[in-house]
C-alpha positions as CSV (number, residue, x, y, z in Angstrom):
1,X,0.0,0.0,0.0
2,X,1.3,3.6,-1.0
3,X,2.2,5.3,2.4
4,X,2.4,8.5,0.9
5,X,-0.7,9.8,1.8
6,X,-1.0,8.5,5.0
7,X,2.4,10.2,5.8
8,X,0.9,13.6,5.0
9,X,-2.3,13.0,7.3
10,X,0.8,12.1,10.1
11,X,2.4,15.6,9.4
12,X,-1.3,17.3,9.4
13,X,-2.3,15.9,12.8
14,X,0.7,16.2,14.6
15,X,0.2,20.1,13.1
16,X,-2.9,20.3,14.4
17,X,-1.9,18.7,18.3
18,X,1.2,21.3,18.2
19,X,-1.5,24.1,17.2
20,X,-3.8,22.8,20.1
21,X,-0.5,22.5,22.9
22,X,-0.1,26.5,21.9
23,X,-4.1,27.1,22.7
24,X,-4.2,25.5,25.9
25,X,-0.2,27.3,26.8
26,X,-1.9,30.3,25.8
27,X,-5.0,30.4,27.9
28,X,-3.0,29.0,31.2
29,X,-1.5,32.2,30.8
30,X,-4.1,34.5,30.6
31,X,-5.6,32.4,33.7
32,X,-3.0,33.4,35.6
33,X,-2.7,37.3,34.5
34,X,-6.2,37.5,34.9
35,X,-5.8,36.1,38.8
36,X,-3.0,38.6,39.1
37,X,-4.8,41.2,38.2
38,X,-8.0,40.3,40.1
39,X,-5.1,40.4,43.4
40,X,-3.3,44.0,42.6
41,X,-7.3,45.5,42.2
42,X,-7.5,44.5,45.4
43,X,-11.0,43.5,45.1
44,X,-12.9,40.7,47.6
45,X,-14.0,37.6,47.3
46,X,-13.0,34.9,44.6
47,X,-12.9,35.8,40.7
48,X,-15.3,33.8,38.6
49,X,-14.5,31.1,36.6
50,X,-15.0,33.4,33.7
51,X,-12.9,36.0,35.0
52,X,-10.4,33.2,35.0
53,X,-11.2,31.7,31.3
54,X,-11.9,28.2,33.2
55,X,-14.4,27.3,30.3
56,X,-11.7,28.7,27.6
57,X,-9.4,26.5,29.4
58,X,-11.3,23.6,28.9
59,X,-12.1,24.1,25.5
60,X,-8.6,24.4,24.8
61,X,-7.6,21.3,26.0
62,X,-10.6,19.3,24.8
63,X,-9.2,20.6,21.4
64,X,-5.5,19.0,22.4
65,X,-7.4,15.8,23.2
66,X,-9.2,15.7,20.0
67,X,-6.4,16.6,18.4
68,X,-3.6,13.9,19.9
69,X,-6.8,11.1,19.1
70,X,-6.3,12.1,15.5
71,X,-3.1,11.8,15.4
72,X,-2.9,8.3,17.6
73,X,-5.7,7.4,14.0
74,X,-3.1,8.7,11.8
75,X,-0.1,7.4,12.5
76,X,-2.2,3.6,13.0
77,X,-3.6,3.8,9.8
78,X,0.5,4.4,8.4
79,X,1.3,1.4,10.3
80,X,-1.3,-1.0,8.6
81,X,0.0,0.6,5.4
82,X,3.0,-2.3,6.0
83,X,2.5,-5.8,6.9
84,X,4.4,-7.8,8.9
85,X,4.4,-11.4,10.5
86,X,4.6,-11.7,13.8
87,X,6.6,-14.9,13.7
88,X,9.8,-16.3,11.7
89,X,8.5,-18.0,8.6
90,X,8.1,-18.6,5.0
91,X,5.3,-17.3,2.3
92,X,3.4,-20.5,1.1
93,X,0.9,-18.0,-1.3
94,X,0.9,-14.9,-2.6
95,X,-2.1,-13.3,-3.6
96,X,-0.8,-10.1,-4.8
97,X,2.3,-8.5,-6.5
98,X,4.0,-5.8,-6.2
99,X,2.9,-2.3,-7.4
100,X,-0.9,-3.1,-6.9
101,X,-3.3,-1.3,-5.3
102,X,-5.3,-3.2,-2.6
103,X,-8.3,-2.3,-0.4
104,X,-9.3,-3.1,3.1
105,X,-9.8,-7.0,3.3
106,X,-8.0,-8.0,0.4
107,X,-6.1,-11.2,0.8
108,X,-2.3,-10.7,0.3
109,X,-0.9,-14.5,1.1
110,X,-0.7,-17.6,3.0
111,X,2.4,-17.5,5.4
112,X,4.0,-20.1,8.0
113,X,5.8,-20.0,10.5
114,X,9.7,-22.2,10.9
115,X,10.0,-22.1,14.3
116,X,7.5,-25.2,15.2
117,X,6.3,-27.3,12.8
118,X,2.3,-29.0,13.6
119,X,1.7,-32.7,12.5
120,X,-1.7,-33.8,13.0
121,X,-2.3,-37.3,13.6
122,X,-5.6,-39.5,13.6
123,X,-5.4,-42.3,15.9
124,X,-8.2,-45.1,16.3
125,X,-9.5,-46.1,19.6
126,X,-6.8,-48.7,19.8
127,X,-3.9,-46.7,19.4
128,X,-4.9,-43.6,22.1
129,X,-5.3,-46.9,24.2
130,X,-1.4,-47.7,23.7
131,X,-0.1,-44.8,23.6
132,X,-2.0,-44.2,26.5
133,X,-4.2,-41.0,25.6
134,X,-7.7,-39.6,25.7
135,X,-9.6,-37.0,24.4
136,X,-8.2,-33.9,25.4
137,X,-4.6,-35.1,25.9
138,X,-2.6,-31.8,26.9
139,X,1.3,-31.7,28.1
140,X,2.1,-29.9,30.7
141,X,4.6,-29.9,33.5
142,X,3.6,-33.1,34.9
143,X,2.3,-34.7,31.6
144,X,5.1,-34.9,29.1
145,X,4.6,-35.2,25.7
146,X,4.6,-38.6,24.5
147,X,8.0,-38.8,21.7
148,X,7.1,-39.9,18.4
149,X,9.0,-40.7,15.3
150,X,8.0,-38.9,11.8
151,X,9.1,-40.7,9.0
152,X,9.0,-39.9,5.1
153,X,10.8,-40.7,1.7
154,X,11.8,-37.3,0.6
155,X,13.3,-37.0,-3.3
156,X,14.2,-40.5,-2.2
157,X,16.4,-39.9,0.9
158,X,14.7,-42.1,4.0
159,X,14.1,-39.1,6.9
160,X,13.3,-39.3,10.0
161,X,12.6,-36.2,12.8
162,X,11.9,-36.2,16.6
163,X,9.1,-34.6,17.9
164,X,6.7,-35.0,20.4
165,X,2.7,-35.2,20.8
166,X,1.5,-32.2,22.7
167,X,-2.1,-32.4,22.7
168,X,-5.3,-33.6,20.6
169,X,-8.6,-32.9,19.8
170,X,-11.7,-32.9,22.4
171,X,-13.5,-34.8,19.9
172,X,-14.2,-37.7,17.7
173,X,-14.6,-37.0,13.8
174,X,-17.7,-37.9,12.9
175,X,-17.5,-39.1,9.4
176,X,-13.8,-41.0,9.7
177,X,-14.6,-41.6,13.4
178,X,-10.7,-41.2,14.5
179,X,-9.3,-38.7,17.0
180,X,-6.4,-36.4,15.4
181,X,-3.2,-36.1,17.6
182,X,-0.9,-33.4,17.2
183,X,2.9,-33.6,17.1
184,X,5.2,-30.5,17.5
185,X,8.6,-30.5,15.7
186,X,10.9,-28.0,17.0
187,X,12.9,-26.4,14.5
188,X,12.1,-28.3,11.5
189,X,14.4,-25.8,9.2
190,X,17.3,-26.2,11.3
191,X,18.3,-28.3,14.1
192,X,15.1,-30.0,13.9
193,X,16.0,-31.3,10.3
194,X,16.7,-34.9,9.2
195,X,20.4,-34.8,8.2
196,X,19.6,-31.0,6.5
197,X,16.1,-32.3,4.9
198,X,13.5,-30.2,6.3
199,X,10.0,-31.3,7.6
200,X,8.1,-28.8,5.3
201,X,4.7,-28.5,4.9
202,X,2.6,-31.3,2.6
203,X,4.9,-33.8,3.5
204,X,2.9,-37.3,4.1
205,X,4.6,-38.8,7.0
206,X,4.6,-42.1,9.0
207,X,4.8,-41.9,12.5
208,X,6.3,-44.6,15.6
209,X,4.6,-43.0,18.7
210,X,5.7,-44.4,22.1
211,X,3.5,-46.8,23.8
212,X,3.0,-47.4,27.6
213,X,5.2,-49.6,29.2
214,X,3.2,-52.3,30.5
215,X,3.9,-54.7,33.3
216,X,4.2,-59.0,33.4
217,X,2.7,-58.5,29.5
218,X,3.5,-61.3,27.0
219,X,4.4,-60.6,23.3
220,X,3.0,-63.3,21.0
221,X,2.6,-63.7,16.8
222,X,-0.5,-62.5,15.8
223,X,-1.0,-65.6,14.1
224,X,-1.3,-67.5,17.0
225,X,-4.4,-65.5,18.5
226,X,-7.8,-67.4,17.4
227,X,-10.3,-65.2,17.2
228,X,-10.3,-62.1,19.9
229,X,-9.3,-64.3,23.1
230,X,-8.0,-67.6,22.4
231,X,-4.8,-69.5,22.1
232,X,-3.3,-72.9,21.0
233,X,-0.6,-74.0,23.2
234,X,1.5,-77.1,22.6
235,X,2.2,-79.5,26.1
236,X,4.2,-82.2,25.3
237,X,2.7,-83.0,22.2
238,X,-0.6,-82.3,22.9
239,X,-2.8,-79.6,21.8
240,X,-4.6,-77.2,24.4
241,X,-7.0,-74.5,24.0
242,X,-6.3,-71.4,26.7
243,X,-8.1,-68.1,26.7
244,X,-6.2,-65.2,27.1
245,X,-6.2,-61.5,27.9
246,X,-5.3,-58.8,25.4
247,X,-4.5,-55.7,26.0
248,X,-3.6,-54.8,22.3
249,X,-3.0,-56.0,19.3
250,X,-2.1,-54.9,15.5
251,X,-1.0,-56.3,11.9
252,X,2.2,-58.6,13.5
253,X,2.0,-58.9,17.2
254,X,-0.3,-59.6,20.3
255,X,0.2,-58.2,23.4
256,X,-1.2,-60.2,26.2
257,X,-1.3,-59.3,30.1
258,X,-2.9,-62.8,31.4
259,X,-4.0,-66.7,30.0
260,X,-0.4,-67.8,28.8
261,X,2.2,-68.8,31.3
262,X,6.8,-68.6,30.6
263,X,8.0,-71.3,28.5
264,X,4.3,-71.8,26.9
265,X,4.3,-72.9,23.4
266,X,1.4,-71.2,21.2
267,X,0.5,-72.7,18.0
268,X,1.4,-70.3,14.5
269,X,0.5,-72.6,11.7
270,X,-3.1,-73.5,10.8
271,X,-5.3,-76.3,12.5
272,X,-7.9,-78.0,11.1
273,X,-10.4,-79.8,13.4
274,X,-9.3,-78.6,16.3
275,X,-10.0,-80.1,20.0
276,X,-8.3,-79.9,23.3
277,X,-6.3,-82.6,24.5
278,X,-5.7,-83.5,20.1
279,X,-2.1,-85.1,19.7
280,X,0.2,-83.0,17.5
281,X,3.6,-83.5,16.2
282,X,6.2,-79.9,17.0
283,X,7.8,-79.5,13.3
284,X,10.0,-76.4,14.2
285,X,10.3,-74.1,16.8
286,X,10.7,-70.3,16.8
287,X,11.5,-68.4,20.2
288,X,10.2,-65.4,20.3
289,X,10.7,-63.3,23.1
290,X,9.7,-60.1,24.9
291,X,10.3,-59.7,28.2
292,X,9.0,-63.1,29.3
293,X,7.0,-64.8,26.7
294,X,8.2,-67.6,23.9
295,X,6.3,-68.7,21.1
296,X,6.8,-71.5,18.2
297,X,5.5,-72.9,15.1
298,X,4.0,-76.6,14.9
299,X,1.8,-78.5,12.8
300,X,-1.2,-80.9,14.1
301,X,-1.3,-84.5,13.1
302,X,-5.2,-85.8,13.5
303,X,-5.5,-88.8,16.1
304,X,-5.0,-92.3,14.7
C-alpha cells in the first residue's frame, strides 16, 4: 500500500496537536494574569470562573485531546500501510504482486511459521489406548509429551525427525470416526532437520509414537491369537485351547497381560479340526521373546 498519503495526514495531525499545545499554553497564561490582576485591584472575594477563562481553558484542552486522538488514528492507519508477520517464517501463497493497489480485506498470502512445525495425527481407539491418551490429551509440567518418530521418503532420501505429541482434539470426527493427535517438531528448518532435509509443509509422513510400558505383559505372533481371546498352546505333544487376555493387538504382534504362562508354546501354523487334548507332532520351533514370553511354530497331526 502507497504510504504516501498516510504520511501527510501524520504531518497534518501532529500540526494540528502542536497548534492545540499552543491554545491550551496560551489560555494558562491569561488564567493566571487575569488572577494577578483580580489580586493588585485589590478586590474581595474569589474571581469567577470566567474572569479566570476556566471554560476557555477547557475548551482548549478538549481541542488538544481531539487533536492527539487524531493523530494516535493517523499514525495507526501508516502502520497498517505495512505488513508484517509476527513470527519467523516462510510465504506459502501470494495473492498479490508488487505495485498493486489493494483495499481493506484484500487477501495478500498464506504464510508459516519455521520455528515449530504442527503434524496432526488420527489415531483409532486402539492406538490412544497404547499410547496411552484420551480425548483432550494436553502436556504440561507433569504430563510430558509422548515422543514420536516422523518418518517420510523425501526426493528419495529415508528421513526421519523427533518430535513430540503435545495435545489432541476434544473430539471424535464424525465421518472417519478417529481422533487427530498433534505432534510438534521444534525447528524443522534447522536443528530440527533430518540430516539437513526439512520437515516442510505437505509432506505425508509415517509416525512410531511411544506406547505405555506395561507390566508381566507377554508378546505373542499375531498368528497364534484365534479369534479375539483364544490361544493354541503345545504341552508335550498335545494340543490345548487357553483363553487369554489382550490388552492390544495390531497387523504382526499380540500383546497379552494374562491366560499364557513362561516357557508356553502357542501354535502359529493353521489347525484344522481342532480339539483340546488332540495329539500333535512340533515341526520347528521359533523363540520369540519379549520380556518373558516364547512362542513356536507346529503342525497338528489328527488322532490315529
Amino acid at each position: 500500500m502507497e504510504p504516501t498519503e498516510f504520511e501527510l495526514r501524520v504531518t497534518q495531525a501532529r500540526a494540528n496537536v502542536a497548534q492545540a499545545e499552543t491554545v491550551v499554553s496560551r489560555e494558562k497564561s491569561e488564567s493566571a494574569i487575569a488572577r494577578q490582576d483580580w489580586n493588585e485591584l485589590g478586590r474581595a472575594g474569589e474571581p469567577t470562573p470566567l474572569t479566570l477563562r476556566e471554560p476557555q481553558m477547557a475548551e482548549a484542552q478538549a481541542q488538544l485531546a481531539s487533536a492527539k486522538a487524531q493523530l494516535a488514528e493517523a499514525e495507526l492507519t501508516l502502520a497498517r500501510t505495512s505488513l508484517y508477520a509476527p513470527f519467523t517464517g516462510r510465504v506459502a501463497v501470494r495473492h498479490v504482486d508488487r505495485g498493486e493497489f489493494i483495499s481493506v480485506g484484500t487477501k495478500l498470502g498464506q504464510i508459516y511459521a519455521t520455528d515449530m512445525m504442527d503434524v496432526r495425527l488420527p489415531m483409532t481407539n486402539e492406538e490412544l489406548k497404547r499410547a496411552g491418551m484420551s480425548l483432550g490429551f494436553e502436556a504440561n509440567r507433569t504430563t510430558p509429551g509422548i515422543p514420536v518418530t516422523l518418518s517420510a521418503d523425501v526426493a528419495g532420501i529415508s528421513s526421519e525427525w523427533q518430535g513430540r505429541i503435545v495435545r489432541t482434539d476434544s473430539r471424535f470426527d464424525s465421518q472417519t470416526r478417529v481422533l487427530y493427535a498433534y505432534a510438534e517438531v521444534q525447528d524443522p528448518f534447522g536443528a530440527g532437520s533430518s540430516e539437513g532435509v526439512p520437515l516442510a509443509p505437505g509432506i505425508f509422513v509415517n509416525a512410531a509414537i511411544e506406547g505405555q510400558k506395561l507390566a508381566n505383559s507377554l508378546v505373542i505372533p499375531r498368528a497364534a491369537l484365534r479369534g479375539n481371546d483364544t490361544v493354541y498352546v503345545a504341552d508335550n505333544e498335545t494340543l490345548q485351547i487357553k483363553t487369554v487376555t489382550v490388552v492390544s493387538s495390531d497387523r504382526d504382534h499380540a500383546i497379552l497381560s494374562g491366560g499364557l504362562n513362561i516357557g508356553d508354546q502357542v501354535i502359529t501354523s493353521p489347525i484344522r479340526g481342532v480339539a483340546d487334548g488332540m495329539k500333535i507332532a512340533v515341526v520347528t520351533a521359533s523363540a520369540i521373546e519379549t520380556e518373558t514370553s516364547a512362542a513356536a511354530s507346529i503342525s497338528a497331526k489328527g488322532d490315529e
